[in-house]
N, C-alpha and C positions, 0 to 999 in steps of 0.2 A: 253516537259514535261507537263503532266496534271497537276499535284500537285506542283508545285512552292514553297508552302506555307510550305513546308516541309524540306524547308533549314534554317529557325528560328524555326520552331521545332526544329531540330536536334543540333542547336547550342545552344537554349539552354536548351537541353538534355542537353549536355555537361557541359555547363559554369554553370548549377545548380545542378552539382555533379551527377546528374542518373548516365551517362555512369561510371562516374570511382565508384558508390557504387553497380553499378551492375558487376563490373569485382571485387570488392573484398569482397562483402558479399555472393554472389549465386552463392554456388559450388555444383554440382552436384555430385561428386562424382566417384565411380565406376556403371557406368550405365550397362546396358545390351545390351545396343547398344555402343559399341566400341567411336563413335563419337559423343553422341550425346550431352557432356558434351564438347567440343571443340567449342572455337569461342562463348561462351553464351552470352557472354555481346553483341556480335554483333547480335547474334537470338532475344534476347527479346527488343535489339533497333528495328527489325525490325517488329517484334509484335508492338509496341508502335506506329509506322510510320504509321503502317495500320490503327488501332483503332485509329488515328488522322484523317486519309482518311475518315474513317467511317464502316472499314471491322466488318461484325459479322459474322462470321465465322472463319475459318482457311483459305477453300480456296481464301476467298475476301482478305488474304497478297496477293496473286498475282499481285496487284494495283501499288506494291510499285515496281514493277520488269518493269513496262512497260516504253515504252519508252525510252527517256534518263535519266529515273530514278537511274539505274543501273550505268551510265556510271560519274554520277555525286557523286552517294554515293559508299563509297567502301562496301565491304560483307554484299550484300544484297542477304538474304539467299529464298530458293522457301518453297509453303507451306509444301511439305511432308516433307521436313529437321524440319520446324520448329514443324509440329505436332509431328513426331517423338521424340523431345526435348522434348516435353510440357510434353508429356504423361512419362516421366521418373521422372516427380513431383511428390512429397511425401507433406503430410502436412506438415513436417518439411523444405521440400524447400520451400514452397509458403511462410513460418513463414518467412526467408531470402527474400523473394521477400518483405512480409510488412514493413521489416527493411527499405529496400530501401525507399518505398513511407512516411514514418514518418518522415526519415532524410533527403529526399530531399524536404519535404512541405514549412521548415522553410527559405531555400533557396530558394524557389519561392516565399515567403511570404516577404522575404528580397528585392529580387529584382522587385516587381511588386505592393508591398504596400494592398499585396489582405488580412492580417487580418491588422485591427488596432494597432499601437502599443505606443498610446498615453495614452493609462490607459483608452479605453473607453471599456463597456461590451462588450464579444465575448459570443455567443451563439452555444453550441456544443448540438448539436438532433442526436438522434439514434434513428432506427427502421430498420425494416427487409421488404422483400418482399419476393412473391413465385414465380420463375421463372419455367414458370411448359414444363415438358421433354416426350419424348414421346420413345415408345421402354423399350425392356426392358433391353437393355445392360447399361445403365445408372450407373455406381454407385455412388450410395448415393442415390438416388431417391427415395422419399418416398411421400406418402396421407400427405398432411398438409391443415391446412385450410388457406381458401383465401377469398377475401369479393371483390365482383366480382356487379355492379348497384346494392351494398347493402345489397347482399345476401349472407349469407358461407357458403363456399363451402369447399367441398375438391379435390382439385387437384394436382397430383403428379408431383413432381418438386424436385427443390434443393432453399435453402431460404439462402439467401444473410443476412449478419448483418453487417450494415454500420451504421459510423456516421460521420457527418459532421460539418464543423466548418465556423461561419458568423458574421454577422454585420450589423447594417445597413447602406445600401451604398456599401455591404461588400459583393460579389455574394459568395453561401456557396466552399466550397474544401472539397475535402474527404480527412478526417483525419484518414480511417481505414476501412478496408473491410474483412471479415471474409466469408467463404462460408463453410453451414451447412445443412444437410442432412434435407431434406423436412419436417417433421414429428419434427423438433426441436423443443422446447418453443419457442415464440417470445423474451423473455429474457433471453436466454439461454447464459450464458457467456459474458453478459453485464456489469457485475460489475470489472471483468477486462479487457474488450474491454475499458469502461470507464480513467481505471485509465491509462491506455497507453495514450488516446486522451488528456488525461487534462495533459499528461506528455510534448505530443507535442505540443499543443497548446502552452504552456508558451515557448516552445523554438522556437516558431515561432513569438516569440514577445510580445502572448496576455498576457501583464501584470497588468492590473484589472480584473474585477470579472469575472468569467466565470458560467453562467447559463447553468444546464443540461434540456433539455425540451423531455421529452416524454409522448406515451397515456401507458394506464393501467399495458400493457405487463411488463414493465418496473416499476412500478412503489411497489417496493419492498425496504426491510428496508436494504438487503445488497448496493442496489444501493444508497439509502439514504448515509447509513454511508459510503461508499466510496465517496461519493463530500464531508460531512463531514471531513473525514481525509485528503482529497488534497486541503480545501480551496475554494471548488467550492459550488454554490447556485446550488438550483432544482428547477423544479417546473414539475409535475410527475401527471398524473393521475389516480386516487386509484379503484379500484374494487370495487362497492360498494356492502354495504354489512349493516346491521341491524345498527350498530353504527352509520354509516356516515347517514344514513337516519335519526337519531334519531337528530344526531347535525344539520343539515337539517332544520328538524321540528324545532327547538326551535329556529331559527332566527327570531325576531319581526317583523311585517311589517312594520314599521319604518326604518328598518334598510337595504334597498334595495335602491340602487341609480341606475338611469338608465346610458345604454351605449350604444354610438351610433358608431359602426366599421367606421372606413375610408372608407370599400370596403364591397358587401354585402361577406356573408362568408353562408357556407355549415350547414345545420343541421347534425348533424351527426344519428339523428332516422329518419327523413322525406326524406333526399335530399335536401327539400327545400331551396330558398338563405333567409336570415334571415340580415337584419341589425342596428338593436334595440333589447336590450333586458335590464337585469337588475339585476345586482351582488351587492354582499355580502359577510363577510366577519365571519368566526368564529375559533376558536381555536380546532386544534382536537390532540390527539395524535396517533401514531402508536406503537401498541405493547406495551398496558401500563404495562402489566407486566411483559414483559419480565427485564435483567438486563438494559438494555441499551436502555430506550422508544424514540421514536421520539417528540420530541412535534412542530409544526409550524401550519402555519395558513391554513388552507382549506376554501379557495376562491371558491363561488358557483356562478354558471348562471345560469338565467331564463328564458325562454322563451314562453310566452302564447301557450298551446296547440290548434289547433281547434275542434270546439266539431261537431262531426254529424250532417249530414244538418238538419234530424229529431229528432234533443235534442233541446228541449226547456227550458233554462239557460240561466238566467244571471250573474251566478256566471263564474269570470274565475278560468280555469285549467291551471296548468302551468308543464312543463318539466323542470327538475336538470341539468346541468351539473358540476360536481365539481373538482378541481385539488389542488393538497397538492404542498403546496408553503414555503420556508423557506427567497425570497428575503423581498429586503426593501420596495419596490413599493408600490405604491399604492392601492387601490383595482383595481379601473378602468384599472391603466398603465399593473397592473400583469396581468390584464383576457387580454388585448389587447398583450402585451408580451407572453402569453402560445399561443396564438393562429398561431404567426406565427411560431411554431414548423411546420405548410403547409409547410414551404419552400424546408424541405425534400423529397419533395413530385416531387420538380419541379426535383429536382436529379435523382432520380428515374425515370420522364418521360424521360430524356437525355439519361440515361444509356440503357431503353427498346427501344429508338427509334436507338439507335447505339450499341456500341459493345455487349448490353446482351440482344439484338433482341431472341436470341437464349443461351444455352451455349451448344458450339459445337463440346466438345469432350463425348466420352465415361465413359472416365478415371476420379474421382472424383480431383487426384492432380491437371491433365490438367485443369478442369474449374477453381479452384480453383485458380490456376498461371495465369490463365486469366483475372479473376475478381482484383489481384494484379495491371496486367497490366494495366488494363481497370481504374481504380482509379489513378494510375500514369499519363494517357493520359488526363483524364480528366483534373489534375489539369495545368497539361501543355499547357491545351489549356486556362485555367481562364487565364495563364500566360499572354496567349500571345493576350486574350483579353484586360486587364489591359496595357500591353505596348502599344497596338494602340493605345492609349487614347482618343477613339472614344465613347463617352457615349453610344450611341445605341447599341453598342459591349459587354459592361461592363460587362450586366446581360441577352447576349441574349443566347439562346437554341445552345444547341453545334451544331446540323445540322444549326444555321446559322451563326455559325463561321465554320466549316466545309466549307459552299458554297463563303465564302467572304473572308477567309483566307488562306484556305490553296488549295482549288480547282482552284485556279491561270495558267492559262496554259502561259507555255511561252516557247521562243525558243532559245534552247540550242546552244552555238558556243563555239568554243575552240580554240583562236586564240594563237598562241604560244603555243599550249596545258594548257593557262589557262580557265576554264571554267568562262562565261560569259553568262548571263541570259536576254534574252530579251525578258521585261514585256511589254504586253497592252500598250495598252494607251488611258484615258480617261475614264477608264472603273469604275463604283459606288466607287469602294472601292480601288480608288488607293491611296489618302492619307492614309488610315487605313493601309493599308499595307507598305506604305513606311516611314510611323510614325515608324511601327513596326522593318520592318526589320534595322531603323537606329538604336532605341534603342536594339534592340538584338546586334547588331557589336557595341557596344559602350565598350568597356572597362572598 
């Protein structure tokens, strides 16, 4: 066997509900293909098996079929059965596939301690990206913009709406994956992607405050009043616009304390790494006339502009960044807290470097039911970083749990017709793996 690492996946798939919420929420129905609604719970386990390997594709399930992989796991299905399945997805299936990944987070979250559940904050970020397609059989594909070394663009694609849910100490889980036709808003059906996540979050334990962090796209009065109505804090960045310039200007110079990042951080106008700079604090509201205004505090950063090598000045020039904030924080603690909204960022890199390298069907359900997958595999594999209890595991990039957990070759024997696995020996990561596989057969 290549993939060892694929027998504490699979168990617990099992023991943390997937398999039995995938045989009784995702019914296919009456398909067009006679079969291809037979056996699903075992198709989409084998979908998950792969994007655990690191398949982006359809054809890369193949992976899970070699060797003694087959003879170890029962119905392991080949890739043309399985696309053929996929592609009978409707938005209303894939909606049954997110059922799955929301109710089995709280069981991973149970069993592996991946959110806090001691009343410390959880931090739920949303954002979208543009996974751009090429052909024109595509459907849903559409021009959306994309910001590519700083520049947007527009490139045709399909645009993923995920959010994710962390801590500190806490490596983030996707709490919810939505896939939307390239040309979408960035905040297009955020406000109730939202009130699902902060529905799961609390049944995955998080029970103190739960902060929402996003940049501009997001940062609207229905999304406002929706953490309002569930109890959850924001902290949102605003479009600016004549007003917020206006409360801007009227901050005294007095009234600006410096801050110095732990780590340097991104300009978001230059590229530049930036790490000093120097925040503020004032009151604004949103939608003062409407019936229902927002009012909270709009936290601004500064950061010295540079002037042309041929301007002769000594006055400094300085760059805004501003974010509408409703927590308790500090000034300082809030600018350093909106900031790691980044960490969605590292998600995103995990997802592009493995199973949404590509999305590799046609059909809009197909990718759709993939990207479900692809969010399930993920958090199954936090899982089973969190079991190794190997700190350099906790928070590392899924291709290096990929290569240290589950890329494991070993040699299959079946004495008495029981199957028995003979691992390495010696090899980097053999405690991490036998940490794991104990607590996975633990009971």
């Amino acid at each position: 066997m290549s993939h060892a690492g694929l027998v504490p996946v699979m168990e617990l798939a099992h023991s943390t509900g997937v398999a039995a919420l995938l045989a009784e929420r995702v019914d296919l129905g009456t398909t067009r293909v006679a079969s291809a609604g037979a056996n699903l719970e075992a198709k989409l386990l084998t979908v998950i098996a792969g994007l655990c390997c690191g398949a982006d594709s359809i054809d890369d399930l193949d992976i899970v079929r070699a060797g003694g992989h087959t003879r170890l796991f029962d119905r392991v299905y080949a890739p043309a059965t399985i696309g053929q399945t996929l592609r009978e997805f409707t938005p209303g299936h894939t909606r049954q596939l997110n059922a799955v990944m929301t109710r089995s987070l709280p069981a991973m979250c149970a069993r592996a301690g991946l959110l806090p559940t001691d009343g410390a904050r959880v931090f739920l970020d949303i954002d979208s990206l543009l996974r751009p397609v090429y052909g024109y059989q595509k459907t849903g594909a559409s021009y959306g913009h994309a910001k590519i070394a700083g520049r947007e663009l527009l490139r045709r694609g399909l645009s993923p709406l995920i959010a994710t849910l962390s801590a500190p100490e806490h490596p983030p889980v996707i709490a919810n994956a939505w896939l939307r036709a390239g040309r979408a808003a960035s905040g297009a059906g955020a406000a109730t992607m939202l009130a699902e996540t902060i529905a799961t979050a609390r049944r995955a334990g998080a029970a103190g405050e739960i902060t929402v962090r996003a940049d501009a796209a997001y940062g609207s009065a229905e999304v406002m009043a929706t953490c309002q109505r569930l109890g959850a804090t924001f902290s949102l960045v605003l479009r600016t616009n004549t007003a917020i310039t206006r409360a801007i200007t009227a901050i005294g110079d007095d009234a600006w304390t410096p801050v110095s990042y732990p780590g340097a951080v991104t300009d978001p106008d230059t590229g530049e790494l930036i790490s000093d700079a120097e925040v503020a604090e004032t009151t604004y509201t949103v939608k003062p006339l409407s019936p229902h205004p927002i009012t909270a505090r709009l936290i601004v950063r500064r950061v010295k502009a540079h002037h042309p090598a041929d301007t002769d000045t000594l006055m400094p020039a300085w760059r805004y960044h501003s974010f509408f904030t409703n927590t308790t924080d500090d000034t300082v603690t809030a600018d350093i807290n909106h900031r790691g909204h980044a960490v969605i960022e590292t998600v995103f890199a995990d997802l592009i470097d493995g199973p949404l390298a590509h999305l590799p069907s046609g059909v809009f359900g197909a990718n759709a039911a993939w990207l479900a997958l692809t969010a399930i595999s993920h958090n199954l594999m936090r899982t089973l970083a969190a079991l190794s209890a190997a700190p350099r595991l906790r928070a590392a990039r899924g291709a290096t749990l990929r290569r240290t957990l589950i890329a494991v070759p070993a040699r299959l024997a079946r004495p008495a017709r029981t199957p028995i696995l003979h691992l390495p020996r010696h090899w980097p990561s053999q405690h991490a793996f036998t940490t794991l596989w104990a607590a996975v057969n633990t009971t």
